[in-house]
C-alpha positions in Angstrom: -143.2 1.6 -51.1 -146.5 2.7 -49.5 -144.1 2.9 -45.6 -142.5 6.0 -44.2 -139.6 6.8 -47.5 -137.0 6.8 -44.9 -137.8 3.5 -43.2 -137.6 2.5 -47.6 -134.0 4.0 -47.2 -132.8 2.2 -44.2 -134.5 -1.1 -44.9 -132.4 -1.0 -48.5 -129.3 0.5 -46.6 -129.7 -2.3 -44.0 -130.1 -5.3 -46.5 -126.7 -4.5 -48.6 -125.4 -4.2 -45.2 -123.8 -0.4 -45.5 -124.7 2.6 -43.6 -123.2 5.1 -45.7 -122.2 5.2 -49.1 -118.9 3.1 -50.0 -117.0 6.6 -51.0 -118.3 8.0 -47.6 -116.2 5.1 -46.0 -117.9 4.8 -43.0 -118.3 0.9 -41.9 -119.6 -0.7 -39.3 -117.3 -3.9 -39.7 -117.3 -4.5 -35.4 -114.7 -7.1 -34.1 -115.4 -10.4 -32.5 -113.9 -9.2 -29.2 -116.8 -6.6 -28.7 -119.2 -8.5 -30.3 -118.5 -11.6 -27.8 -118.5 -8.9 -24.8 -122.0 -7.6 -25.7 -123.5 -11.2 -26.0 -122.6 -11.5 -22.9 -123.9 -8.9 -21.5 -127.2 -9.0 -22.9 -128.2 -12.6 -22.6 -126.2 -12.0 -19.0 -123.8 -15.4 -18.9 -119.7 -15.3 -19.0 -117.8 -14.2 -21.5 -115.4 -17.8 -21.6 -119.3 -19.2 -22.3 -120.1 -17.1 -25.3 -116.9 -18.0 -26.7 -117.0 -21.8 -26.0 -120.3 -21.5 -27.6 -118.3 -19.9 -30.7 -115.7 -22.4 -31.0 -118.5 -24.8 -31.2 -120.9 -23.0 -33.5 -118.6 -20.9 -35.8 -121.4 -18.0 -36.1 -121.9 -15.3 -33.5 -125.6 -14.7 -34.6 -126.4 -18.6 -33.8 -124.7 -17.9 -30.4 -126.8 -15.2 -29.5 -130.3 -16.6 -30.7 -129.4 -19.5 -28.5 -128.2 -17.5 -25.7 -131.7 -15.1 -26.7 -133.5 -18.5 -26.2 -132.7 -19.2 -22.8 -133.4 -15.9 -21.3 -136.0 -15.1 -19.3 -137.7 -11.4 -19.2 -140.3 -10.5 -16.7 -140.9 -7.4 -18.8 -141.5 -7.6 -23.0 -139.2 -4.5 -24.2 -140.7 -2.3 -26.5 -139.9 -3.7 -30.3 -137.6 -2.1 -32.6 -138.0 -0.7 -36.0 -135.7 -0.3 -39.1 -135.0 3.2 -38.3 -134.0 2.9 -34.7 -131.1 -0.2 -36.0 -129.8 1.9 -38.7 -129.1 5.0 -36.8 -127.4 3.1 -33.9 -125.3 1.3 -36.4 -124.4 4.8 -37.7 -123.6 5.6 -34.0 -121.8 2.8 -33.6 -119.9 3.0 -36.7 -119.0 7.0 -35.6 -118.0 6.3 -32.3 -114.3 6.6 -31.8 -112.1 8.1 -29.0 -111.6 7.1 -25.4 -113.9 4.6 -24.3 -115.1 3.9 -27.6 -114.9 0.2 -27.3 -117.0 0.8 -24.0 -119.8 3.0 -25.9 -119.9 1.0 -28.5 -120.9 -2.3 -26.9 -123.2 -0.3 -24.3 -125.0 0.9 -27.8 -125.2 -2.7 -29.4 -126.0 -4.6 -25.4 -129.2 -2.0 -26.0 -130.2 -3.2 -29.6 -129.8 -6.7 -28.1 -131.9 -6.4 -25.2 -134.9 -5.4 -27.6 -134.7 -8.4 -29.7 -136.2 -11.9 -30.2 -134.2 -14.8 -31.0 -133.6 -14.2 -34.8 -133.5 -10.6 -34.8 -130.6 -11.0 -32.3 -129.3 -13.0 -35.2 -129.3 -11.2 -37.8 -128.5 -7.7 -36.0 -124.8 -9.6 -34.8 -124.7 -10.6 -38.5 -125.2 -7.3 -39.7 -122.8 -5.4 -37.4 -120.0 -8.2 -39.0 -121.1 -6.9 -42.0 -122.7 -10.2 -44.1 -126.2 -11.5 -43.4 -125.0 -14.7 -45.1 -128.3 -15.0 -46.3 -127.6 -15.3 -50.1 -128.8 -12.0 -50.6 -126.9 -9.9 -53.4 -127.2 -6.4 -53.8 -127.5 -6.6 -57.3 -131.1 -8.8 -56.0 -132.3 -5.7 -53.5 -131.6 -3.5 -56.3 -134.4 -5.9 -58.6 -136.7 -5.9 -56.1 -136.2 -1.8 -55.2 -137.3 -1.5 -58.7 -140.1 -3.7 -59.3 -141.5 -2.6 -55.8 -141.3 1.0 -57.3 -143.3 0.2 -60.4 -145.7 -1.5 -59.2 -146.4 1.4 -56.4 -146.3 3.6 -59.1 -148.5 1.2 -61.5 -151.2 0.5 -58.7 -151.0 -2.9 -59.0 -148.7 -5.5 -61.3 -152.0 -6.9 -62.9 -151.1 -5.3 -66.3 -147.2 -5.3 -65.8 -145.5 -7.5 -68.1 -142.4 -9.4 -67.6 -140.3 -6.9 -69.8 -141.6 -3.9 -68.0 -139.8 -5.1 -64.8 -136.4 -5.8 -66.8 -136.6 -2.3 -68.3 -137.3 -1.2 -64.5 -134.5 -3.1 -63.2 -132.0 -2.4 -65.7 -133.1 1.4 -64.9 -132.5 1.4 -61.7 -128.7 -0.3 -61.8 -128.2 2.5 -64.5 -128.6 4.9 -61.9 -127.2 3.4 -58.7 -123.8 2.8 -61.0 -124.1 6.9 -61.7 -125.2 8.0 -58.4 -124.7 5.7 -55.7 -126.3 6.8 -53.1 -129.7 4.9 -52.3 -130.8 7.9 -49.8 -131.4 10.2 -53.1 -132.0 7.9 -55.7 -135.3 6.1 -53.6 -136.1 10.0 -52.2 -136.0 10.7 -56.2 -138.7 8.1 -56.9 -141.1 8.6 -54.4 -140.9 12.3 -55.6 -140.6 12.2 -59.6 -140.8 8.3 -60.3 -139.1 5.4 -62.0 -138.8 7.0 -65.2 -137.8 10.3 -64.2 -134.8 8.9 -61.5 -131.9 9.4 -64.5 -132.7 13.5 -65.2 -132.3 14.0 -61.4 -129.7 11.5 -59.9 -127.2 11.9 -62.7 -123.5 11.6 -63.2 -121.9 14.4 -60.5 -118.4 15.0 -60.0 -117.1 14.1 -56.9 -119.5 10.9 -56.7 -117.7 8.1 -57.7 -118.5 5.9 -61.2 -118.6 2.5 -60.8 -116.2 1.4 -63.6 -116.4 -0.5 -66.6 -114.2 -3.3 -67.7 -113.0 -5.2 -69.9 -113.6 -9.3 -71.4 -110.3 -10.9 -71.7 -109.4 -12.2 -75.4 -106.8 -14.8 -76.0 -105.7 -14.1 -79.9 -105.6 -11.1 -81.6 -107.7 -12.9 -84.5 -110.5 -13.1 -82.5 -110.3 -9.8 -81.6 -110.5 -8.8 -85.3 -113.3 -11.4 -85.5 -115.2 -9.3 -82.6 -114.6 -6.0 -84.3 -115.1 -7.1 -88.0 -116.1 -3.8 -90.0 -115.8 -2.0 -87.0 -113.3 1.0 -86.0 -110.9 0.1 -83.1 -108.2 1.5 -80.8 -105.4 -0.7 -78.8 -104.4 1.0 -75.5 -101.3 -0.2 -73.2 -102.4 -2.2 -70.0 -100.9 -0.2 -67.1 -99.5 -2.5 -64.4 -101.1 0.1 -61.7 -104.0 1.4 -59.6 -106.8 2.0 -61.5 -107.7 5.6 -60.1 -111.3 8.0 -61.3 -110.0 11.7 -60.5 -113.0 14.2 -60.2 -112.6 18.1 -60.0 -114.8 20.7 -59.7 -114.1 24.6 -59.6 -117.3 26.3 -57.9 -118.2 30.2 -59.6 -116.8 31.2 -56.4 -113.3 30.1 -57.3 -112.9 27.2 -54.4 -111.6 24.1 -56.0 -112.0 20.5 -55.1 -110.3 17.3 -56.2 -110.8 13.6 -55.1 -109.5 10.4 -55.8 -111.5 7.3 -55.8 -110.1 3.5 -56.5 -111.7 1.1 -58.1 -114.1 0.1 -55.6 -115.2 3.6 -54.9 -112.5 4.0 -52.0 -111.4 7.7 -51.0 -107.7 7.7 -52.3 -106.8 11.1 -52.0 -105.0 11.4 -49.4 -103.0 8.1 -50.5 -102.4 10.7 -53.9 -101.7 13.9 -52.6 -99.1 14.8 -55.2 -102.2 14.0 -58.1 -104.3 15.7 -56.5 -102.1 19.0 -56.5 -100.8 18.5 -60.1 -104.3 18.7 -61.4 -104.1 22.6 -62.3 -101.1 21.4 -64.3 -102.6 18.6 -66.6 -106.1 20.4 -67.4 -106.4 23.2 -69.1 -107.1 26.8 -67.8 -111.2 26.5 -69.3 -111.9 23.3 -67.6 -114.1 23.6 -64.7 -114.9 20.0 -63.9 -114.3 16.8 -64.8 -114.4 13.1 -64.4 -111.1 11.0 -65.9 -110.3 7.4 -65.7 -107.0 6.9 -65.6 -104.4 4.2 -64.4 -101.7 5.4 -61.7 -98.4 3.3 -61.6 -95.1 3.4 -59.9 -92.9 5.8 -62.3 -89.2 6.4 -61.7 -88.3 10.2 -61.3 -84.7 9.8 -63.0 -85.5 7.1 -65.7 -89.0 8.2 -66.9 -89.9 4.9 -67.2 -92.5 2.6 -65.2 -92.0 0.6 -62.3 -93.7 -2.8 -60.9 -96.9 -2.9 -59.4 -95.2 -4.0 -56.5 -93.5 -0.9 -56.1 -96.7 0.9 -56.1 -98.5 -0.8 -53.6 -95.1 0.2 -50.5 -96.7 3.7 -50.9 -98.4 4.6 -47.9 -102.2 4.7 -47.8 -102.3 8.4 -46.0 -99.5 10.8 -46.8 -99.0 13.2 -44.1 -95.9 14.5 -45.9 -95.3 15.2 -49.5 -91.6 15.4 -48.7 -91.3 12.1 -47.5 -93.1 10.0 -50.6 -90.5 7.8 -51.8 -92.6 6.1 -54.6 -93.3 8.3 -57.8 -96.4 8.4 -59.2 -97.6 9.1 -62.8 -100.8 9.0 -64.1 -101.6 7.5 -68.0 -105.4 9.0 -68.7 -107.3 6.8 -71.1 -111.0 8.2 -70.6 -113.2 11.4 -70.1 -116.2 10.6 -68.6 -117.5 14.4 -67.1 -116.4 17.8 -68.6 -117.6 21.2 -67.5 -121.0 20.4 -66.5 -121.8 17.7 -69.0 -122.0 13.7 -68.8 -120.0 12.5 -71.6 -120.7 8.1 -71.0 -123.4 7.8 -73.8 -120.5 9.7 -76.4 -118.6 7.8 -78.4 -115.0 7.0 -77.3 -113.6 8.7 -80.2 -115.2 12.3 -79.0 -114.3 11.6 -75.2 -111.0 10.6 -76.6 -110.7 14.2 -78.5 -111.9 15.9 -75.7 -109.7 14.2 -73.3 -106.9 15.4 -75.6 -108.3 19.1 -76.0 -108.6 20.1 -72.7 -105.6 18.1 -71.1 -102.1 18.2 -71.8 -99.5 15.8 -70.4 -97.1 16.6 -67.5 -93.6 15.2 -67.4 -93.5 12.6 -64.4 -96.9 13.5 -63.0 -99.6 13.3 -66.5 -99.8 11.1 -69.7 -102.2 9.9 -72.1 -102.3 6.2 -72.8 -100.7 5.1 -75.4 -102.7 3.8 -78.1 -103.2 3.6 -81.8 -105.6 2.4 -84.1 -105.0 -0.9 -86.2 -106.7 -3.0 -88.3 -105.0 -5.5 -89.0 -103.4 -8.6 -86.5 -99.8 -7.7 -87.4 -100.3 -4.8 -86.0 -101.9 -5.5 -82.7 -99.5 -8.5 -82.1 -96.6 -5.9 -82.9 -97.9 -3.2 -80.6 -98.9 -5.7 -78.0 -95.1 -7.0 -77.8 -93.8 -2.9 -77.4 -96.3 -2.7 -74.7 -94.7 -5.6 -72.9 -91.4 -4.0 -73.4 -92.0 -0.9 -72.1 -93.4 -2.7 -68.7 -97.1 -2.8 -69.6 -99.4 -5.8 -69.2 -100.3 -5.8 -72.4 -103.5 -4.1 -74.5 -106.6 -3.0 -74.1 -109.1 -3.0 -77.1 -111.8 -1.1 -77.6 -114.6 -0.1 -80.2 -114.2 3.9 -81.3 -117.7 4.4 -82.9 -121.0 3.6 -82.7 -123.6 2.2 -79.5 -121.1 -0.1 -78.8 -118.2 2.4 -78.0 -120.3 4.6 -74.8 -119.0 3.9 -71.6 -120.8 1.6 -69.6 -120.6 1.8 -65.5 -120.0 -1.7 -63.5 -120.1 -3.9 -66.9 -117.6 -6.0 -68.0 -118.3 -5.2 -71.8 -117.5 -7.3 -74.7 -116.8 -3.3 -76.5 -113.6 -3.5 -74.5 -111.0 -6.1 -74.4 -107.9 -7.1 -72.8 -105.2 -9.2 -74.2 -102.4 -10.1 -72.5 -98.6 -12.0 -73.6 -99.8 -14.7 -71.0 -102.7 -15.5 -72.7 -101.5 -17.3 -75.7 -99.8 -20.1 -73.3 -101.9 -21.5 -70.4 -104.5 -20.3 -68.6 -105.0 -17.0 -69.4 -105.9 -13.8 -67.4 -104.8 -14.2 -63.6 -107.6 -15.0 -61.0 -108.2 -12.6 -57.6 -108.2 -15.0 -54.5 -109.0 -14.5 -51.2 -106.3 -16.0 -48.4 -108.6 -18.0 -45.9 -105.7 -20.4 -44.3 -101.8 -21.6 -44.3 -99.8 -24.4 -43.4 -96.7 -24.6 -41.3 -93.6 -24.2 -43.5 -90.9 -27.0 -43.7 -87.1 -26.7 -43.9 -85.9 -22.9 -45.5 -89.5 -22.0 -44.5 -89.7 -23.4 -40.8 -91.2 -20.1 -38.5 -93.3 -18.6 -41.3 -96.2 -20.3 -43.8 -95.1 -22.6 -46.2 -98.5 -22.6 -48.4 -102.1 -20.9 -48.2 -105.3 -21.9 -48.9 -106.9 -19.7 -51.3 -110.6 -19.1 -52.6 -112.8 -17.5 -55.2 -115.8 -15.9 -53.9 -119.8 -16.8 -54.3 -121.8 -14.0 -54.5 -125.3 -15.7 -54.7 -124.5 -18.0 -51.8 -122.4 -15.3 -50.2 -119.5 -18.0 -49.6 -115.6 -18.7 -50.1 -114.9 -21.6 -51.9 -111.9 -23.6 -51.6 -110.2 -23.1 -55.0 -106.1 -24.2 -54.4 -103.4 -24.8 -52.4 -100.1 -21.9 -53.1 -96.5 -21.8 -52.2 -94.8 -20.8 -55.3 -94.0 -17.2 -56.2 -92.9 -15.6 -53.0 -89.9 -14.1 -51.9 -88.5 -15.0 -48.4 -89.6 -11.1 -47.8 -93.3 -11.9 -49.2 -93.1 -14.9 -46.3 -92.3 -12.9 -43.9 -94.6 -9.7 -45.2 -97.5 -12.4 -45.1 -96.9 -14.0 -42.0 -96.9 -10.5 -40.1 -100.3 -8.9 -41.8 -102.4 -12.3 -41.4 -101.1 -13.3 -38.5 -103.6 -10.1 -37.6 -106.6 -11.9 -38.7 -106.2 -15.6 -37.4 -109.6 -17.2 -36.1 -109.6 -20.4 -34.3 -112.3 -22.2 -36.3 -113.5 -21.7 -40.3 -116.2 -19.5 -41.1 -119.6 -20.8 -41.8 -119.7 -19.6 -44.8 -116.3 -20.9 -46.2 -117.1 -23.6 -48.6 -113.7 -25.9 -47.9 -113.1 -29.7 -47.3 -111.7 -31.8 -44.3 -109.0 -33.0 -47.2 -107.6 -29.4 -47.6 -107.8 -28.0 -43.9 -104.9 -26.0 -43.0 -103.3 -25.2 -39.9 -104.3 -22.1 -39.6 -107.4 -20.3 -40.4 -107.9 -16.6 -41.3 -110.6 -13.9 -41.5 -111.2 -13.1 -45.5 -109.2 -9.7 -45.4 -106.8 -10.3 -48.1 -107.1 -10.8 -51.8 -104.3 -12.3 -54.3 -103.5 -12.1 -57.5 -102.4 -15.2 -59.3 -101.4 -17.0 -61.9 -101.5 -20.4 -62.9 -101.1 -23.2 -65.7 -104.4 -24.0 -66.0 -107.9 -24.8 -64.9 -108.2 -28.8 -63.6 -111.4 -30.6 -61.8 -110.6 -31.6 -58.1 -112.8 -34.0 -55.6 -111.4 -32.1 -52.8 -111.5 -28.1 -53.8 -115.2 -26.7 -53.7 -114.9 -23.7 -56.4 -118.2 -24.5 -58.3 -118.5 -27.5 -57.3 -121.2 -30.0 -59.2 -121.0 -27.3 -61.8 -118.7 -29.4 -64.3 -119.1 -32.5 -63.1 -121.7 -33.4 -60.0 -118.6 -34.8 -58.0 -115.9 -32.2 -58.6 -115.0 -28.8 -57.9 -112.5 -27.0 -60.2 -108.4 -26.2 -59.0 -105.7 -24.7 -60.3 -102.9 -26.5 -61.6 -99.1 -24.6 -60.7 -100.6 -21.5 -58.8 -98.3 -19.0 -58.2 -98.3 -15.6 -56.2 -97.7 -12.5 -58.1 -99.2 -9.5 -56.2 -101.2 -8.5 -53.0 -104.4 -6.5 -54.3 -104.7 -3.8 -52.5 -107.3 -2.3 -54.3 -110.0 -5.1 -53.9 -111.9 -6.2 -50.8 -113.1 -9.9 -51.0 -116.1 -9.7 -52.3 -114.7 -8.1 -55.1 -112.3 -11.7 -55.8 -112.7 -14.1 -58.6 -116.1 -15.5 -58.7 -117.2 -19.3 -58.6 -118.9 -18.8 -61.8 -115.6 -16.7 -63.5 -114.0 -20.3 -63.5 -116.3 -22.6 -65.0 
């Protein structure tokens, strides 16, 4: 903390491995092919080298430490600093254009030139976007705010352990608020750790990292969780799980955006929302913050359509006129209205607010449907309409108290999902990332008959090898899959996929594409690597009948099912 506060900013910025916020969507994310091409250039040998050298190593950064290794300078170059890496990586990122493949390898053949062996490493690491260094963000985010309290404390000699939980737990408050790390660190060097919350606070037009829900497999231990508690049971939308923020400035210009789940821009995907906004909220509403589902809706019928409907709608509309997939929004929270923060109410006021200042809109804006039971009849009643009217199933959730505030990026036992599938087999569906297929056979000779899938390990930053799938696809899906990964084939695994010689499959892919599935159940397996030793020191865990339901558009893979989700 005592170094330049920028230098702070782009050391953090540089260690979760972003140059801009996620909403901002700026990524560096650089392809082999230019990657390979300023290797070469920089440790000055052929291009068909540094790709042998790939093939043999699997990791670009290893490649160019020992191509870094093997080079002789006459002059040292001048060394770099944090500051000088982040803002060519910017450049890098924001170069586009003609030539922009040539400018951009010119930029990173610079960076290269000025490094040592393992800073070459981790620099061609960086610009793939994973230092593979088992470093989490929720871990830079710990030691951001113990750093910051003991600047601020002169010391840690009379810190105690609890002082750097509170600190911590501050901190990931904020960033799941405000995320953006440029403010929130420029806020502590200027007011401190305590102060960060009055000054980096919930803002429309920032993206909230969302809060979800614990599954539940019976509705009697739901009424266990809630005992002598008030409750509400919402339908389960089959959709896109969508934050809307609006602001009207005194000046009378209005602005509305769109986020996903995972803090992507989505307006322009949701144009028609977007535009129906001065429809659904009321004329004294200046700004606001709603969580809300967005599924497929049919114009004619008024009812809902599949998931997979939703997910043919383009990701840019150009043209309003030519959306062919109808969109209808069910609201179910308010978590910003004119000018105030409403997370740390209770969901029964942001409920009555939400129903004050909104009103529905036929085909464009609903409320979720809910109602408030206490008994099990009634949730296993109202969980059976939901299914009937083409929901997932419920959502439960405390009304008053603590418990009921809305809480940013946690899955919360105060809300809970319960599906029809859960009462039978294994439960809630898993999110798995698509790392490799195997030729197809018979009916399915010329595409993939099966994938290998896996679950993702945050702490060791790895894909583990989880089951093989070739049930639940249409001889469209085959063909669909075949096409977009065909996109992302590699020639070799990736050092960080966790997978064994038993399972390998004939072709391997980059981790670009997440699925959801479900299966029978949960089974230990010698030869998959999801957690393995965790259960038994031999073992990893499977699953048993996998089958495809739906491409997850909405995730990137490091948002997938996590080794420790399935133990």
């Amino acid at each position: 903390m005592a170094i330049n506060q920028q230098q702070l900013i782009h050391a953090v910025m540089l260690c979760v491995t972003k140059i801009a916020p996620d909403h901002e969507g700026i990524e560096l994310g650089i392809g082999e092919s230019i990657l390979i091409k300023s290797i070469a250039s920089a440790t000055g040998r052929q291009t068909s080298r540094v790709k042998q050298d790939h093939q043999e190593l699997g990791d670009l950064g290893t490649v160019v430490m020992r191509g870094k290794s093997n080079q002789r300078t006459m002059f040292k170059p001048k060394p770099l600093d944090i500051s000088k890496v982040f803002t060519t990586f910017k450049e890098i990122a924001l170069t586009s254009g003609s030539n922009s493949i040539q400018k951009k390898s010119s930029l990173i053949t610079g960076l290269l030139a000025s490094c040592c062996e393992i800073e070459a490493k981790y620099l061609i690491r960086s610009l793939e976007g994973r230092l593979r260094i088992g470093l989490a963000e929720s871990t830079v985010q710990t030691a951001l705010a113990q750093a910051a309290l003991i600047h601020e404390s002169g010391g840690e000699e009379d810190l105690e352990a609890s002082d750097f939980q509170q600190a911590t737990e501050h901190l990931k408050q904020v960033l799941s608020e405000f995320p953006m790390y440029d403010k929130v660190i420029a806020s502590i060097y200027e007011h401190g750790m305590s102060d960060i919350a009055n000054h980096c606070m919930l803002t429309p037009t920032l993206p909230v990292k969302p809060m979800l829900a614990k599954i539940e497999k019976a509705a009697d231990d739901i009424l266990r969780r809630f005992e002598n508690q008030s409750f509400t049971c919402e339908y389960k939308y089959d959709g896109e799980r969508s934050q809307i923020h609006f602001v009207r400035e005194a000046g009378g210009e209005e602005t509305c955006v769109i986020f996903s789940r995972n803090a992507e821009n989505n307006t322009n995907k949701y144009p028609d929302i977007a535009r129906a906004v001065k429809e659904f909220a009321k004329a004294d509403v200046t700004s606001f913050i709603l969580d809300c589902e967005a599924v497929a809706w049919d114009l004619e019928t008024g009812k809902i359509r599949s998931f997979q409907t939703l997910s043919s709608r383009k990701k840019k509309v150009e043209d309003e006129s030519e959306i062919k997939v109808g969109v209808c929004c069910f609201a179910f929270d308010l978590l910003f209205l004119n000018g105030e923060p409403l997370i740390r109410q209770p969901l029964r006021k942001r409920r009555e607010l939400l129903h004050k200042h909104f009103e529905p809109v036929k085909n464009k804006f609903q409320f979720a449907i809910s109602k408030d039971l206490t008994e099990v009849e009634g949730i296993q009643e109202f969980l059976e309409q939901s299914i009937v009217d083409n929901c997932e199933g419920l959502m439960v959730k405390t009304l008053d108290g603590d418990m009921s505030s809305y809480e940013p990026s946690k899955r919360s036992m105060n809300w809970l999902k319960l599906k029809k599938d859960y009462v039978d087999g294994l439960g809630d569906s898993l999110d798995l990332v698509v790392i490799g297929a195997y030729y197809g056979k018979g009916k399915r000779a010329g595409a993939y008959g099966a994938y290998l899938l896996a679950c993702y390990d945050p702490d060791r930053e790895e894909y583990q090898t989880i089951c093989k799938i070739g049930t639940g696809f249409s001889e469209a899906d085959l063909e669909s899959h075949k096409t977009q990964l065909d996109q992302s084939k590699i020639e070799n695994p990736k050092p960080y996929y966790a997978a064994s010689e038993k399972t390998k499959p004939d072709i391997w892919f980059e981790p670009t594409q997440v699925w959801e599935v479900k299966a029978a159940d949960l089974s230990l397996s010698p030869i998959y690597q999801a957690a393995f030793g965790e259960t038994d020191a031999s073992k990893g865990i499977s699953l048993r009948f996998p089958r495809f339901i739906r491409i997850r558009d909405d995730k990137s893979p490091e948002m997938a099912t996590t080794s420790s989700q399935v133990t």
